[in-house]
C-alpha positions as CSV (number, residue, x, y, z in Angstrom):
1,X,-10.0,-109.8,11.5
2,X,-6.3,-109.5,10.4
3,X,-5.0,-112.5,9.3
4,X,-0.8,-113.0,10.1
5,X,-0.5,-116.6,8.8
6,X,-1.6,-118.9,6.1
7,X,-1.1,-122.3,6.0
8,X,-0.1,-123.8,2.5
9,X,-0.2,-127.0,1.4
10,X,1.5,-126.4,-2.0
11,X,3.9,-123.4,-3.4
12,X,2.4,-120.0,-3.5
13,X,0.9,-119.7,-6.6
14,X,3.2,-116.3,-7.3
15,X,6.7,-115.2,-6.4
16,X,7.6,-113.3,-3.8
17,X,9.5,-111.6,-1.7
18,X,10.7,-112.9,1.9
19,X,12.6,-115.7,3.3
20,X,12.0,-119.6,3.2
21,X,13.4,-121.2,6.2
22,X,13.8,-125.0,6.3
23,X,14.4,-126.3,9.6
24,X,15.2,-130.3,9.6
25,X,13.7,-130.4,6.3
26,X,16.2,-131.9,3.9
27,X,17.1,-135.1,6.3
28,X,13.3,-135.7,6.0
29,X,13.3,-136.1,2.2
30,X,13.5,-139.8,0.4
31,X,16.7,-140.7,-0.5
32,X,17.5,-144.2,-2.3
33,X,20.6,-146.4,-0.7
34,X,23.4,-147.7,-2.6
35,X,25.5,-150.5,-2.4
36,X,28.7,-150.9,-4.0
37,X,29.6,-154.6,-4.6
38,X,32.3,-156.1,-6.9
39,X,32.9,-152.9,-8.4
40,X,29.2,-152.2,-9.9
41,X,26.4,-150.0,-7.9
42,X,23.1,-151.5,-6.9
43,X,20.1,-149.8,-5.2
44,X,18.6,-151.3,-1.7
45,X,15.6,-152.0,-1.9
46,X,12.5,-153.2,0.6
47,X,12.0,-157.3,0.3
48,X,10.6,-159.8,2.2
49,X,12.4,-162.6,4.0
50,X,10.9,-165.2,6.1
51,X,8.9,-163.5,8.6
52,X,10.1,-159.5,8.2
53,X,11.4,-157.0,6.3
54,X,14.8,-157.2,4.8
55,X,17.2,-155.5,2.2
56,X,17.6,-157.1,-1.2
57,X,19.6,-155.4,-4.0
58,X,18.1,-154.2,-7.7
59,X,20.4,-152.7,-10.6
60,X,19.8,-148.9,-11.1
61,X,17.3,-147.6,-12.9
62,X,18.0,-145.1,-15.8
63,X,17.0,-141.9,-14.0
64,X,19.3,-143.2,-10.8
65,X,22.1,-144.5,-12.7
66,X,22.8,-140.6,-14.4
67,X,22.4,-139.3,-10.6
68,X,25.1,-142.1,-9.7
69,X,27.5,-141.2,-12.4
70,X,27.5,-137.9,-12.1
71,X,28.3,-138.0,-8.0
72,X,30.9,-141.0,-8.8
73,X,32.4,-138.3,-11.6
74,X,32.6,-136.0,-9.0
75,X,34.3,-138.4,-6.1
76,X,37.9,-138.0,-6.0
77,X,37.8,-141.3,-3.1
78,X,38.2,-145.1,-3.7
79,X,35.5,-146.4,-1.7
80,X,35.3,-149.6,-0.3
81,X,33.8,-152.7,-1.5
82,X,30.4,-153.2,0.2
83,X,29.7,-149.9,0.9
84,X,26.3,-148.3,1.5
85,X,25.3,-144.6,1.0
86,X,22.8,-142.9,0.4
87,X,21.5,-140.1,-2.4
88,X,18.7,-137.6,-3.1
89,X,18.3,-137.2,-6.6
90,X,14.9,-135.0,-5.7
91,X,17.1,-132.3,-3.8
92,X,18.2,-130.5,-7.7
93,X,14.5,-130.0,-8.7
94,X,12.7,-129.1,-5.2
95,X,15.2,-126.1,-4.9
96,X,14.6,-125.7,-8.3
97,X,11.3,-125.4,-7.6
98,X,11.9,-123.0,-4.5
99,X,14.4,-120.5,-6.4
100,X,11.0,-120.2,-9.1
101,X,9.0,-118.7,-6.0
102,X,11.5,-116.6,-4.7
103,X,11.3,-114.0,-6.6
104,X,13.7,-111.7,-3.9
105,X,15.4,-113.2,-0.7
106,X,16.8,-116.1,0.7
107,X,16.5,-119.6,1.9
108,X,17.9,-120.6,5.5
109,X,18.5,-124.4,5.7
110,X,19.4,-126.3,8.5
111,X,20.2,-129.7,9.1
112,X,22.6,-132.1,10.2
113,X,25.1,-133.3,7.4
114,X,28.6,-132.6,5.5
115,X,30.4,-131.6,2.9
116,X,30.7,-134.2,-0.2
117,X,34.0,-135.2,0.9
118,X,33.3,-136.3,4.5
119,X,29.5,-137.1,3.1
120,X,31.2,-140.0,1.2
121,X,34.4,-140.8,3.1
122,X,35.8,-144.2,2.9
123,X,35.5,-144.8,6.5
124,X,31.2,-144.1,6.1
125,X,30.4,-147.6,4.9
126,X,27.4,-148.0,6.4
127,X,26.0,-144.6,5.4
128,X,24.0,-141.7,7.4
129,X,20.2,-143.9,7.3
130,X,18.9,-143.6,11.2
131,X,15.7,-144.1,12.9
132,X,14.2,-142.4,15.5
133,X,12.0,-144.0,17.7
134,X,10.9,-142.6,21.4
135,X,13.8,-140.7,21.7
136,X,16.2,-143.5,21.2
137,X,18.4,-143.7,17.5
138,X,19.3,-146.7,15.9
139,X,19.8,-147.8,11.9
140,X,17.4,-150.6,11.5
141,X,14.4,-148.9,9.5
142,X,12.2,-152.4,9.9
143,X,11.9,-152.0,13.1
144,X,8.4,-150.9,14.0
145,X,7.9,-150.0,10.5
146,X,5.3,-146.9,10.3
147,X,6.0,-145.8,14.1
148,X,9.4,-144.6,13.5
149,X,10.6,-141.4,12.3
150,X,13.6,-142.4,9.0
151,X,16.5,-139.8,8.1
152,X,19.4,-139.4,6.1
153,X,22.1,-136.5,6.1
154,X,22.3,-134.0,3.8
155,X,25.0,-133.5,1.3
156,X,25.7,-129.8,1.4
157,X,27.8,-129.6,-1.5
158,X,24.4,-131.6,-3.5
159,X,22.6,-128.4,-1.9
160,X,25.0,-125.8,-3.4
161,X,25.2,-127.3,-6.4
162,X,21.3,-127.4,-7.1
163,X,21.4,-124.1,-5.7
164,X,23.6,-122.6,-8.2
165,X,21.8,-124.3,-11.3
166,X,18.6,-123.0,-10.6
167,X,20.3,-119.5,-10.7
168,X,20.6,-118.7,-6.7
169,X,23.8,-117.6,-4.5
170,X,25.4,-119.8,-2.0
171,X,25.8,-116.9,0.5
172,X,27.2,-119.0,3.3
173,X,27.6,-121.7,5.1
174,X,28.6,-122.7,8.6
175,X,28.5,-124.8,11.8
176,X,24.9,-124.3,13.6
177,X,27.3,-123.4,16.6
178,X,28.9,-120.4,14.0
179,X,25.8,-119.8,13.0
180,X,24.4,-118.7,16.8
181,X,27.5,-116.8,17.5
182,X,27.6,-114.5,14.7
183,X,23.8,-114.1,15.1
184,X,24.4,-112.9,18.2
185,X,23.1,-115.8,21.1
186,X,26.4,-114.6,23.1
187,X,25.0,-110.8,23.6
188,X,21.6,-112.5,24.2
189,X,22.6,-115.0,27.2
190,X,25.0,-112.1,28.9
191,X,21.9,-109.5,28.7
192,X,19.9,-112.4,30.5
193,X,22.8,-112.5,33.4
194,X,23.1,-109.2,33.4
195,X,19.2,-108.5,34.0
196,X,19.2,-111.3,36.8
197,X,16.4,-113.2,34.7
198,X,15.5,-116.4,36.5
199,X,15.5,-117.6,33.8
200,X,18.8,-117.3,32.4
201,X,20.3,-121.0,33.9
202,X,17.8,-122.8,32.0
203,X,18.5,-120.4,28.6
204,X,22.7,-120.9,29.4
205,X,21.7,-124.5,29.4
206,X,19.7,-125.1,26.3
207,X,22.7,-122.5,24.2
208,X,24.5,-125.3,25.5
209,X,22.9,-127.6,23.4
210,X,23.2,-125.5,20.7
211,X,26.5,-124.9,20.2
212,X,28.4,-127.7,22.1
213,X,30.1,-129.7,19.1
214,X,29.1,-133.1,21.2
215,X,25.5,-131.5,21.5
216,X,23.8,-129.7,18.3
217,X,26.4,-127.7,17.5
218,X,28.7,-128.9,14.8
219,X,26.2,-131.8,13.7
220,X,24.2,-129.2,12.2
221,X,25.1,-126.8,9.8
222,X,23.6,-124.1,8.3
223,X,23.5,-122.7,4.1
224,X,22.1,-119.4,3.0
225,X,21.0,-119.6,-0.7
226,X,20.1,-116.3,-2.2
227,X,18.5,-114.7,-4.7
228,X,18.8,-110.9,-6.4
229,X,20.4,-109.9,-2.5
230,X,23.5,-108.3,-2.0
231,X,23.5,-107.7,1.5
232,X,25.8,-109.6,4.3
233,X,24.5,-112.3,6.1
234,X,25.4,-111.6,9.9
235,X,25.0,-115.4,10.8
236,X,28.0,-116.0,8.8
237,X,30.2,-113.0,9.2
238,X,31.9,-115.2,12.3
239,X,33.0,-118.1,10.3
240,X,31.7,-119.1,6.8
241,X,33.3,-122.5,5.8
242,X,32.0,-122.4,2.0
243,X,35.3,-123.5,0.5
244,X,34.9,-127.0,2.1
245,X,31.8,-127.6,0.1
């Protein structure tokens, strides 16, 4: 018996060559939440009042407060007092850790996000922190604690900058809805008209979703990283939007 698949529960053990696709990944990774009051930068934390869960406020511990500086360095906006963000300082050393396994290849990530500069606009005070629970989103994380799926946007330009210090290639990046396009999904719903497939109302419908930008389509975006690969990535060849990270 041929085996086609193996289920890991840690990196391979060697490099190799291939691809590491990371769909909805990066949203699902801790992040820690900021505030910014009276012109100093607390964390959020979990306390307690009366009968429930509630934020309370902690001052930044050493390994947070380089992270901090270092994205505050890198801000060119005034934010507001009382604004809340969040930030990943695990995202530099799990690609890190990816880029040591790929020996050859590259990494497909997708997720819903921005750019640094609409990541951390003025006008975000309340951050990207939602909940998901039964099908309905809302940002109050105490709610139903345990029952609820908890995400945060990505910061792409975070991604391509732990990318390129751990020695990979930012090869593109676009729009999910770009993405689609240059891969082709056009030439694959008009063969499905062409053919008469029944089933090709329901496929226009879910591309739809896709690409629409009120649907999937601009919310999520798409980054090659690459490693020892010169080849062109067709997925971006329609629009690559790396200068806006």
């Amino acid at each position: 018996m041929i085996t086609k698949v193996d289920w890991l529960d840690t990196l391979p053990d060697t490099s190799f060559d291939g691809i590491i696709l990371a769909n909805e990944v990066l949203d699902a990774m801790p992040v820690h939440r900021l505030l910014l009051k009276a012109g100093d930068i607390f964390e959020l934390c979990v306390g307690w009042e009366g009968d429930r869960f509630a934020w309370t406020t902690r001052p930044l511990t050493d390994d947070l407060l380089i992270s901090v500086n270092a994205l505050m360095q890198d801000l060119k906006a005034n934010l507001p007092d009382g604004y809340v963000t969040e930030i990943n300082p695990q995202l530099a050393p799990w690609i890190k850790s990816l880029a040591e396994t790929l020996n050859r290849g590259v990494m497909l990530f997708i997720d819903y996000g921005y750019p640094r500069r609409e990541y951390f606009h003025p006008q975000r005070t309340d951050g990207t922190l939602l909940c998901h629970y039964r099908h309905r989103v809302h940002q109050d994380p105490f709610y139903y604690p345990g029952l609820q799926d908890i995400t945060a946007s990505v910061d792409f330009t975070a991604v391509a900058h732990a990318a390129v210090q751990a020695g990979l290639q930012v090869s593109g990046y676009t729009s999910q809805a770009h993405f689609l396009v240059g891969c082709g999904l056009g030439d694959i719903i008009n063969e499905k008209q062409l053919t008469g497939d029944i089933d090709r109302v329901e496929s226009g419908r879910q591309a739809r979703i896709l690409t629409m930008p009120g649907e999937m389509g601009e919310r999520f975006k798409v980054i090659a990283l690459t490693k020892d690969l010169d080849i062109s990535l067709s997925g971006f060849q329609f629009i690559d939007q790396r200068r806006r990270l």
